[in-house]
N, C-alpha and C positions, 0 to 999 in steps of 0.2 A: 442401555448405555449408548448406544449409536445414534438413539432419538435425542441426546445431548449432545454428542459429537456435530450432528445437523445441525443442530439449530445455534450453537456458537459458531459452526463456521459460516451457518444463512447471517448470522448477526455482523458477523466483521465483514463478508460481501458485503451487506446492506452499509455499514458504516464507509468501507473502500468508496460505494456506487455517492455516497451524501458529500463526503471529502470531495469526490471529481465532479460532483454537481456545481462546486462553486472554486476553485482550483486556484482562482485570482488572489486569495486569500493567503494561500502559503506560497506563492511566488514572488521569485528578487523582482522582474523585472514582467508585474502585470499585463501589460501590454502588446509585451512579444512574447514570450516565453511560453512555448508549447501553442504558438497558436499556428503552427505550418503542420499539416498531418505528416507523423511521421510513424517508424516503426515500433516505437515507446512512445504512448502515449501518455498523460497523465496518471489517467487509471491503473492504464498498463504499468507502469515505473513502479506505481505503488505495490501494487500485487505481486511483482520479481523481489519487493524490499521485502514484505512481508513474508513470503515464500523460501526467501534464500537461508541456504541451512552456512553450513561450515565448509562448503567447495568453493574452488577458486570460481572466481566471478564468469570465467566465460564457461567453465559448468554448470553453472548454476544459469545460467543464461539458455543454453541446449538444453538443458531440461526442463526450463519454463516455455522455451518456443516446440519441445517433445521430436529436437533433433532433424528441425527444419532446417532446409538450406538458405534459407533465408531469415535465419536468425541475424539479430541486430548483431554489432559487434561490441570489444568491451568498452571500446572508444566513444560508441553511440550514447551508450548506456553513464559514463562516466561526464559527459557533457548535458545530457538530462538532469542526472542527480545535482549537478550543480547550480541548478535552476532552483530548485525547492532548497523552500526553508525547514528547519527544523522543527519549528512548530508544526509543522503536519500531520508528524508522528505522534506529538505532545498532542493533539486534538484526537487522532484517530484514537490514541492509548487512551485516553481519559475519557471519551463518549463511547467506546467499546466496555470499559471496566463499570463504567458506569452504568449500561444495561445489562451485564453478565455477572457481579460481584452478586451476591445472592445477601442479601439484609439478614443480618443479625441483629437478636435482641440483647443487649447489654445491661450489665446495673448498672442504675440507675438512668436508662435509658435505651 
């Protein structure tokens, strides 16, 4: 069972790494937007979305930097999000499910 655990969670890393490969795609404003290094990256933003449970955001933010003093803030993180569209998610969900859903045979097909 933990050999299935791996390999969905290498799947949605690998689909997160394909997403920030081309990033320009789910952004309001291609041009600028995430293009100054900062402390939420692209990648980074997605992976605290993905990751984030039911704790208030700047919990969930210490836990994803593992209670660094240099975690971003919620300010940071709420100005990033604003950058990305919603199709982001819509693409990660749908080329994630789409190599994880396991094919079943149907009647009549």
């Amino acid at each position: 069972m933990s050999n299935y655990i791996n390999q969905v969670s290498d799947s949605l890393k690998n689909h997160i790494s394909e997403l920030a490969n081309n990033p320009c795609l789910f952004l309001r404003n291609p041009n600028v937007d995430f293009s100054r290094k900062r402390k939420i990256d692209f990648k980074t933003f997605i992976g605290i979305m993905m990751n984030s449970g039911g704790a208030t955001m700047s919990k969930e933010l210490l836990d994803f930097f593992d209670f660094n003093k240099n975690t971003p803030s919620v300010s940071a993180f709420t100005q990033q999000r604003s950058k990305v569209l919603p199709e982001a998610f819509g693409y990660l969900f749908k080329s994630f499910t789409d190599d994880n859903i396991p094919t079943t045979n149907n009647y009549h097909g």
